[in-house]
Structure formats: C-alpha cells, structure tokens
C-alpha positions as CSV (number, residue, x, y, z in Angstrom):
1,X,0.0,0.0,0.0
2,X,1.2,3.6,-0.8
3,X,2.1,5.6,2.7
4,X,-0.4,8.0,1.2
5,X,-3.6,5.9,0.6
6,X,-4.6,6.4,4.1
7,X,-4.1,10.1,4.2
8,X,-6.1,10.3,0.6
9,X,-9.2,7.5,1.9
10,X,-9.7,10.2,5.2
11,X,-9.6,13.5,3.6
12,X,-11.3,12.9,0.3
13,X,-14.6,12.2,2.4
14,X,-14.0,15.5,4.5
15,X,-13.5,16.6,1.2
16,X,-16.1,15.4,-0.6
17,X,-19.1,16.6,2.2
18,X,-17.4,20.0,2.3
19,X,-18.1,20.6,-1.7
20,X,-21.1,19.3,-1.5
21,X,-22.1,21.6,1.1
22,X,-21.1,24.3,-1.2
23,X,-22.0,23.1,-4.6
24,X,-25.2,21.5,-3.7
25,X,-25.8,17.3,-3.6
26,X,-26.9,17.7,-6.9
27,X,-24.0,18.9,-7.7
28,X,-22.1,15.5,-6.5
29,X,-20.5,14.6,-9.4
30,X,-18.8,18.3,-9.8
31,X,-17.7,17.7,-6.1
32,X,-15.9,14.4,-7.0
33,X,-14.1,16.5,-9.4
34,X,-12.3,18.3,-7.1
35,X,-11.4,15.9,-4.6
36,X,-10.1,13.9,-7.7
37,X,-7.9,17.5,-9.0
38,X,-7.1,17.6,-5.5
39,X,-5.8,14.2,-4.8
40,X,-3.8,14.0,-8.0
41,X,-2.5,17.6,-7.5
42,X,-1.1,16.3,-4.2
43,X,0.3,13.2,-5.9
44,X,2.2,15.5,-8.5
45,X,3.8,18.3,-6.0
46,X,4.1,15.5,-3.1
47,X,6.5,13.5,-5.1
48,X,9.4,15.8,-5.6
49,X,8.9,18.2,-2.6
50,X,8.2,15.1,0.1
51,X,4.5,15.0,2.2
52,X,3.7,17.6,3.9
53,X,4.3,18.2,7.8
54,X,0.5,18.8,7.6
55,X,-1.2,16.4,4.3
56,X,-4.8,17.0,5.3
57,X,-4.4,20.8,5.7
58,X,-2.5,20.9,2.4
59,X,-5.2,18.5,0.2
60,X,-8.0,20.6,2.1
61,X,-6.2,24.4,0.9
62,X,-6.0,22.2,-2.6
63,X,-9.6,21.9,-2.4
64,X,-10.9,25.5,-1.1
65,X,-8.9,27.2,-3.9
66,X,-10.4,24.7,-6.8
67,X,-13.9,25.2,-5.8
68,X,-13.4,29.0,-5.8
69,X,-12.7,28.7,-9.4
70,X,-15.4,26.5,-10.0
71,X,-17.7,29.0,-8.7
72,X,-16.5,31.8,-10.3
73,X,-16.4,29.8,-13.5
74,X,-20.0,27.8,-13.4
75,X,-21.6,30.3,-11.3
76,X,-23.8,31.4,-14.8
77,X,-24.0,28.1,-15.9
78,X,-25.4,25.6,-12.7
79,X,-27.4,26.6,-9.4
80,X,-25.4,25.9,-6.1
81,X,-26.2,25.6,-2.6
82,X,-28.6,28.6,-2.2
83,X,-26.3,30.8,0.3
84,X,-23.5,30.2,-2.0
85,X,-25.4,31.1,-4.8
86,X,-26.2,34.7,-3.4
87,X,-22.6,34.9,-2.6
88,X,-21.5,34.7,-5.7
89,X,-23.4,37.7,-6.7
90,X,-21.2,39.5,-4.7
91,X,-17.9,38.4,-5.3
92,X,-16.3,40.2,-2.4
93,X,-18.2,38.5,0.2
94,X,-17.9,34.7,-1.6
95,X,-13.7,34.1,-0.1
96,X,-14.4,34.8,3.6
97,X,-17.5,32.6,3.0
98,X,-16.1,29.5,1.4
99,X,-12.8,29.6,4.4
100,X,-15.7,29.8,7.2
101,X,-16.6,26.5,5.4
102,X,-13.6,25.0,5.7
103,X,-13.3,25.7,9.0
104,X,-12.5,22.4,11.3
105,X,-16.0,22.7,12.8
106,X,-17.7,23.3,9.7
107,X,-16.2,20.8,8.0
108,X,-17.6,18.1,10.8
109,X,-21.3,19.5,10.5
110,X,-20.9,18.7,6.8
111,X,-19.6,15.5,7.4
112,X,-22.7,14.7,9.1
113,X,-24.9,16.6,7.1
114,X,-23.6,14.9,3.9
115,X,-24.3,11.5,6.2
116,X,-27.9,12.1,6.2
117,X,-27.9,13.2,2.6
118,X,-27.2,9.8,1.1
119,X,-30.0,8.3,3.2
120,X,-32.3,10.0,0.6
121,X,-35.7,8.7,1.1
122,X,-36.0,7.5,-2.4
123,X,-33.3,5.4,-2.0
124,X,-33.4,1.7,-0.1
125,X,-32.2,0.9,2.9
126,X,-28.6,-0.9,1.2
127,X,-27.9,1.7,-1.4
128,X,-28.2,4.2,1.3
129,X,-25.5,2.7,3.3
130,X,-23.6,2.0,0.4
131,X,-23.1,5.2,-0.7
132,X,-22.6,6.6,3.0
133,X,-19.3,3.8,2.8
134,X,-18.3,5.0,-0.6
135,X,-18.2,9.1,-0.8
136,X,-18.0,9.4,2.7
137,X,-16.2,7.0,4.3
138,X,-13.8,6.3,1.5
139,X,-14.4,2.5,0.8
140,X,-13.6,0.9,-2.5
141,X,-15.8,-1.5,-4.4
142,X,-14.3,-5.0,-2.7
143,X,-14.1,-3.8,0.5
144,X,-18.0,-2.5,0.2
145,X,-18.7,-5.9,-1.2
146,X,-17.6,-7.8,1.6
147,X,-19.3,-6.1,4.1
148,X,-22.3,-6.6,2.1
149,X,-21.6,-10.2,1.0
150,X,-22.3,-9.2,-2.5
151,X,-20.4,-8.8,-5.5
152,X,-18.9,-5.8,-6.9
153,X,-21.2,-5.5,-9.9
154,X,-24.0,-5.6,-8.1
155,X,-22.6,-3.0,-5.5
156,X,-21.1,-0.9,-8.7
157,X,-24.9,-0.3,-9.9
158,X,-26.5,0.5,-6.7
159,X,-23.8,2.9,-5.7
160,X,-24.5,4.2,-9.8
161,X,-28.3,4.3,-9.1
162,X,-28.2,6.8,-5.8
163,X,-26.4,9.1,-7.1
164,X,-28.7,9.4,-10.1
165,X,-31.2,10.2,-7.0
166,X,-29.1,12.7,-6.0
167,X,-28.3,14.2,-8.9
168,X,-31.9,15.0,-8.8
169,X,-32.6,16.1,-5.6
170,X,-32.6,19.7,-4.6
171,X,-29.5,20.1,-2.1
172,X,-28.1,19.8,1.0
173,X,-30.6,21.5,2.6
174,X,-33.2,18.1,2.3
175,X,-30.7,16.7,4.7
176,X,-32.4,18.8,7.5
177,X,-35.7,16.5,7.0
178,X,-34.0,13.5,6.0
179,X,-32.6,13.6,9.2
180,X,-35.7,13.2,11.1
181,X,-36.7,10.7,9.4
182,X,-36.2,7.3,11.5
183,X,-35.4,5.1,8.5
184,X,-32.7,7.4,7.8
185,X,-31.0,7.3,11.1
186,X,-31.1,3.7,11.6
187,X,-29.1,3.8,7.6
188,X,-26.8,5.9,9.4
189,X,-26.1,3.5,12.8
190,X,-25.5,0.7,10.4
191,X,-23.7,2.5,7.7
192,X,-21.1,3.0,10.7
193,X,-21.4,-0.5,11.7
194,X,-20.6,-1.6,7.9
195,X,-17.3,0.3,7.9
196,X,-16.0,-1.8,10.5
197,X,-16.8,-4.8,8.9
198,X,-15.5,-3.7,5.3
199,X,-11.6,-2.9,6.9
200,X,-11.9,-6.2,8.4
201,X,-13.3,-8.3,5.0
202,X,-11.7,-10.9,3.9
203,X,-7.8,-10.2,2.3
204,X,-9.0,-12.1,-1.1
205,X,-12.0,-9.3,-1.4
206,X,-9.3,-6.6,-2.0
207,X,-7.6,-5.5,-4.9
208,X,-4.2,-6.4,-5.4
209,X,-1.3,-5.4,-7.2
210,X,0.9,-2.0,-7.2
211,X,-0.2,1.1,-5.2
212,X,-3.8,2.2,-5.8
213,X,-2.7,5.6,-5.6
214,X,-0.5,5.5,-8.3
215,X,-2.6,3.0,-10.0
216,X,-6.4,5.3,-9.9
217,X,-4.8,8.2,-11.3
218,X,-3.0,7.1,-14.2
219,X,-6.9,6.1,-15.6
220,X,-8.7,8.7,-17.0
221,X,-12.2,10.3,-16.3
222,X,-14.3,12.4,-18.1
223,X,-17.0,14.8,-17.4
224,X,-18.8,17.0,-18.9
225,X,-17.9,20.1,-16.9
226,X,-14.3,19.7,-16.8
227,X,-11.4,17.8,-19.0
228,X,-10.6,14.2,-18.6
229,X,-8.4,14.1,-15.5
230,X,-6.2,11.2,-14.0
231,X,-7.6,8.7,-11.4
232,X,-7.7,9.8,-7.8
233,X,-6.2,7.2,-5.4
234,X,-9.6,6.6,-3.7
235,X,-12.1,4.6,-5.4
236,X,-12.7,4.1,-9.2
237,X,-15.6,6.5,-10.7
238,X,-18.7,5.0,-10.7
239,X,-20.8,7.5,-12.8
C-alpha cells in the first residue's frame, strides 16, 4: 500500500461533504471532481517536494482554492447551494465565505450533514449505506462488497443508481428532513457498523497489485464540466 492511501481515503470524504455543502448534492459529481484535481495535484507536487508536515491541511487548501474557481467559472451556468449562490453575486463576500466552510467545525457539521444526505428517502435501505461507505467514508468497491456479502457488480450499480437520486434532488438542505426521518438514522447507525466490517473483510476481497494511488490516477475520467483528468487514489468512478 502507498504511505499515502490512508491520508487520501480520510480526507477525500471530508473533502467530498465539504463541496457538496457548497456546490449543492446535486452537484455530487462536480464535487468528485475536485477531490479527484485535489488528490492527484497532491500526488504531482508531493512526489518531488516530500508530504507535507501537515497532508490533510494541504489536500484541504488544494480543495478550497479549486472550488473558488469552480464557482466563479460555473456560477452562470449551474445553481449551487442557495447561500453560495447569493454569494457569488457578490464576489467580495464569496472568499471569507467559502474559508468559514472550511473551517474544522464546519467541515464536521458537513460531514454529518452529507451522512444524512445519502440516506435519501427514495433510495433503499442498502444503497443508502452503500453510498454513505463509498463518498463518505472512502471505501472501495471490494471492501463495500464484503461487508455486504455481494459482489462488486452488483454493489457498482447501486452505488451508480443513488447518485442518479441525487443528482436530482434539490440540495443539501433536504438533509435537514431526511434527518428526522427514523429510516434514515437507523441507515446511518448501520452504515457506521458496515465500515467496521468492510476494513476487516476478507484479504481475497481486496484488490491487489501495485499502489492504488499510483494505480487510480494514471486512468482517465471524463465529465462534462471539466477535462478528462487522472484517477484519484480513492475509489474508481462510478458514474
């Protein structure tokens, strides 16, 4: 395993509910392109200049400064989370808002908000947890297959299906109801349950071979949005 993988499975969740927070859920797929610029940025600069005293506070600068050009750039073209979306009207008021975001409290709050998010009601019980193990928590395919005692096609189209729910939902801001929803907290009690059991599936569940880091972003990925970028070391795209 690459030294970095762990640093990269951590951060790109914190990354990932961050951006959405700002971007919108709907926006999910935009927000996996930045944590995927972000992780291979880190790849590029960490390998001649050494990691970082402080990785996570490096990937997460990484991270602030692409989605500031994102939103300068799309702000015509998409809607974004509503506050951010006034912001932007006002450019002079969108920097200081976007670094209260990343703030080290913030960023927990969207942790759980994004949680709650991906127990969509639309969605069942399994693809909700699924996805929570996937964006959030960082888990690839094999591992989320274990813990499910599935295999990883079948997990590959549920994962594909909720976030064609979420692409269609209207924001972040649902989470506030999906969280009272009882169905949607028990997702997100066993969704924490299930990451214990996918670090602890079977060895022969995992991929093998060289270092997922190096091997996830020499693949590329296109999107309509942005150019076809390099693999991130975290999970293969599942769009």
């Amino acid at each position: 395993m690459d030294p970095v993988d762990p640093v990269f499975r951590r951060e790109a969740g914190r990354m990932l509910a961050t951006l959405t927070r700002l971007f919108g859920v709907h926006n999910l797929a935009l927000a996996e392109d930045v944590v995927q610029d972000a992780l291979c940025r880190a790849l590029e600069v960490w390998k001649f200049q050494g990691v970082p005293e402080n990785p996570a506070a490096w990937l997460m600068a990484a991270a602030k400064h692409r989605a500031l050009d994102v939103l300068r750039r799309e702000r015509t073209a998409r809607t974004f989370a509503p506050e951010i979306g006034r912001l932007i009207e006002g450019e002079r008021a969108l920097d200081p808002a976007v670094d209260e975001l990343f703030g080290a409290a913030a960023i927990r709050d969207d942790q759980l908000r994004m949680m709650f998010s991906c127990c969509h009601p639309r969605l069942p019980e399994e693809a909700q947890i699924a996805l929570v193990l996937h964006v959030l928590c960082g888990f690839g395919l094999s591992e989320i297959a274990g813990a499910f005692l599935a295999t990883e096609a079948a997990i590959e189209k549920r994962i594909s299906r909720a976030k064609k729910v979420l692409a269609g939902s209207s924001g972040c801001s649902s989470s506030r109801t999906t969280r009272s929803l009882p169905g949607s907290r028990r997702s997100a009690a066993r969704s924490t349950s299930c990451s214990t059991r996918a670090t602890t599936a079977p060895a022969r569940r995992r991929p093998s071979g060289s270092s997922s880091a190096g091997r996830r972003c020499a693949s590329p990925r296109s999107s309509s949005s942005t150019p076809p970028r390099r693999r991130p070391p975290r999970t293969r795209s599942l769009r």
